[in-house]
C-alpha positions in Angstrom: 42.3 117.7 106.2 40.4 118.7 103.0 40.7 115.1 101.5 39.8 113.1 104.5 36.4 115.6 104.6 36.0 114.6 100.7 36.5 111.0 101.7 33.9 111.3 104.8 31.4 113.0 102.1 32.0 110.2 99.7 31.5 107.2 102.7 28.4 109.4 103.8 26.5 109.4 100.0 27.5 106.0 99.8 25.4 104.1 102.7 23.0 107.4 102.9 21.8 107.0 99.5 20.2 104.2 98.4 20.3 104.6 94.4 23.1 104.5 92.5 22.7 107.1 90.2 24.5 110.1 92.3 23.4 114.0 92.1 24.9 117.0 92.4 23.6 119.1 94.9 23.7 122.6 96.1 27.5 123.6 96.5 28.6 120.5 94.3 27.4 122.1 91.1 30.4 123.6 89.6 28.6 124.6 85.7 28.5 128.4 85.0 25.0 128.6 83.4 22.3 126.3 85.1 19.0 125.7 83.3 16.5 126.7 86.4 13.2 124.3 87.1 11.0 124.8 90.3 9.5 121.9 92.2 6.2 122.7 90.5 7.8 122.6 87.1 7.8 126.4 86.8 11.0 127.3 84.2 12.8 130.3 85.7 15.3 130.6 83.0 19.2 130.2 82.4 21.1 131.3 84.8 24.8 131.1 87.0 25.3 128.4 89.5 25.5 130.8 92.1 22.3 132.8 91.5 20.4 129.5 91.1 21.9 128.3 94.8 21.2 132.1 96.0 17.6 131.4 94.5 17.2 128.0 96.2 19.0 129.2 99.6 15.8 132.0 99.9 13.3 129.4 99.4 15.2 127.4 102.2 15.3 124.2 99.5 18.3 123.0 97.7 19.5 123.0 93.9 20.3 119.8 92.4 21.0 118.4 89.3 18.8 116.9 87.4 20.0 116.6 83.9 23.6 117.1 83.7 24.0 115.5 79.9 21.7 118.6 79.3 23.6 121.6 77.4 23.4 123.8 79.8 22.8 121.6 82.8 18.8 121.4 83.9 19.1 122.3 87.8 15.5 122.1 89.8 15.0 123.8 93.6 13.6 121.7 95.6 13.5 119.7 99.0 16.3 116.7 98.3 15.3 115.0 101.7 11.5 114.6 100.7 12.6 113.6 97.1 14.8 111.0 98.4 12.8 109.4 101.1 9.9 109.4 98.3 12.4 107.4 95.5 13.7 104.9 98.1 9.2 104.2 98.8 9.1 103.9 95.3 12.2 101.5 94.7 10.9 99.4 98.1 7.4 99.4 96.3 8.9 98.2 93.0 11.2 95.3 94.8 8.0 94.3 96.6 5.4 93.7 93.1 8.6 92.0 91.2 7.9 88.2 91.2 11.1 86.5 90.9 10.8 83.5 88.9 12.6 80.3 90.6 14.2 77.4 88.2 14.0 73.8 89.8 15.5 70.8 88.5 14.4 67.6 88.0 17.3 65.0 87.3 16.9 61.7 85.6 18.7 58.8 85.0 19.1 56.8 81.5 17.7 53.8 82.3 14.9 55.2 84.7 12.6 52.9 86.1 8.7 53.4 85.6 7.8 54.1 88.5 10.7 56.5 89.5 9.5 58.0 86.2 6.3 58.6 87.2 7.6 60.6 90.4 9.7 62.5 88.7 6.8 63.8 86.5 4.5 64.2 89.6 7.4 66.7 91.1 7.6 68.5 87.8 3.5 69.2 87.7 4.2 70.8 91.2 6.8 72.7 90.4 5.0 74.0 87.3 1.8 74.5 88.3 3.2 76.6 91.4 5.1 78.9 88.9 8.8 77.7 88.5 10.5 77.4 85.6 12.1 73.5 85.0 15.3 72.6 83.9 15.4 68.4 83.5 19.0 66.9 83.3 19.7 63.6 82.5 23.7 63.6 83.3 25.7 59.9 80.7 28.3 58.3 83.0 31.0 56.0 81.1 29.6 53.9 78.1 26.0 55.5 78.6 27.7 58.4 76.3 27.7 56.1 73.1 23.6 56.0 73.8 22.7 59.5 74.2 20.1 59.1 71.9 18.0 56.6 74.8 18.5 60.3 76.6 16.7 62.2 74.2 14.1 59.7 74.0 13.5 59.6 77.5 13.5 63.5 77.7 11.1 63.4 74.7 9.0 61.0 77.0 8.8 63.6 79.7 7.8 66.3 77.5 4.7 64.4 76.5 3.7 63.7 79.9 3.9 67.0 81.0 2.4 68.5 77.9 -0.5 70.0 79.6 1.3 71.7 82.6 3.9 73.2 80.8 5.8 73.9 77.5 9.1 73.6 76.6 11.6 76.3 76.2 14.9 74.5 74.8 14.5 71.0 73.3 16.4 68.4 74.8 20.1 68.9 73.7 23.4 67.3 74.7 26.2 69.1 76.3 28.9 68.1 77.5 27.8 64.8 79.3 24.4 66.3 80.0 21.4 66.5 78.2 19.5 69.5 79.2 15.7 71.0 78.3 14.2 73.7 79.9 10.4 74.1 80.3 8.1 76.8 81.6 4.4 77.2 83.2 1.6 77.5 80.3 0.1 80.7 80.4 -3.3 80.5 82.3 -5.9 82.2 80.1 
């Protein structure tokens, strides 16, 4: 009975808590000797485990574990429900300012046309100047593999007519049967 309870606990923390980083709380904190902290950063001392839950139990919070690297241990009282519900804000705050930076790619041929050229630069200027990152492949098929260097020339081409919108990260280089160059946005001023 005792280790399908455990196993309940464990399943409960798991989906209940949304950060990884697990705590010890109340009951759970097996150290002899606590370091004490309030909520409002008051230091009550070092004392037992059970005196600190005791402590906590009057205030009608609950002890956990803040720093348990910490020799002894740094336990703070305070209300876990309100710190939890105000770390997952903070986390759904966080996700919500990070920009996530997108890579297109623009894939050319050895022999490309002018015009097709011309395109393929137009789509690159769009995806640059809207924030994406670039990666431009030209992918050698047979006997094109004996004139990579018509690759690197075209790629070299590219990068001049995209000068303005964007720099490049990694020069054109082959690998494999690829040639690959990645470019980025210019930083507005």
């Amino acid at each position: 009975m005792r280790a399908f309870c455990v196993r309940t606990l464990f399943l409960y923390r798991e989906v209940f808590f949304i950060s990884k980083e697990v705590q010890q709380i109340n009951d759970e904190i097996r150290d002899k000797e606590v370091r004490v902290v309030t909520d409002s950063g008051e230091q009550l001392g070092i004392m037992s485990a059970k005196a600190a839950l005791k402590l906590a139990e009057e205030r009608d919070l609950d002890l956990v574990k803040i720093a348990p690297q910490a020799k002894p241990p740094v336990c703070k009282i305070m209300d876990f429900g309100k710190f939890r519900f105000e770390q997952s804000k903070r986390e759904k705050e966080n996700r919500k300012n990070q920009k996530t930076v997108e890579t297109k790619e623009i894939r050319l041929s050895l022999n490309i046309d002018v015009h097709d050229f011309n395109t393929k630069v137009n789509h690159a200027k769009k995806f640059l100047s809207s924030g994406h990152k670039l990666k431009v492949s030209i992918r050698l098929r047979g006997r094109e593999m004996g004139h990579s260097e018509l690759g690197v020339a075209t790629m070299k081409r590219f990068e001049e007519a995209l000068v303005e919108d964007g720099t490049v990260d990694k020069k054109p280089k082959l690998e494999g049967r690829q040639i690959l160059m990645f470019m980025s946005p210019k930083v507005s001023k």
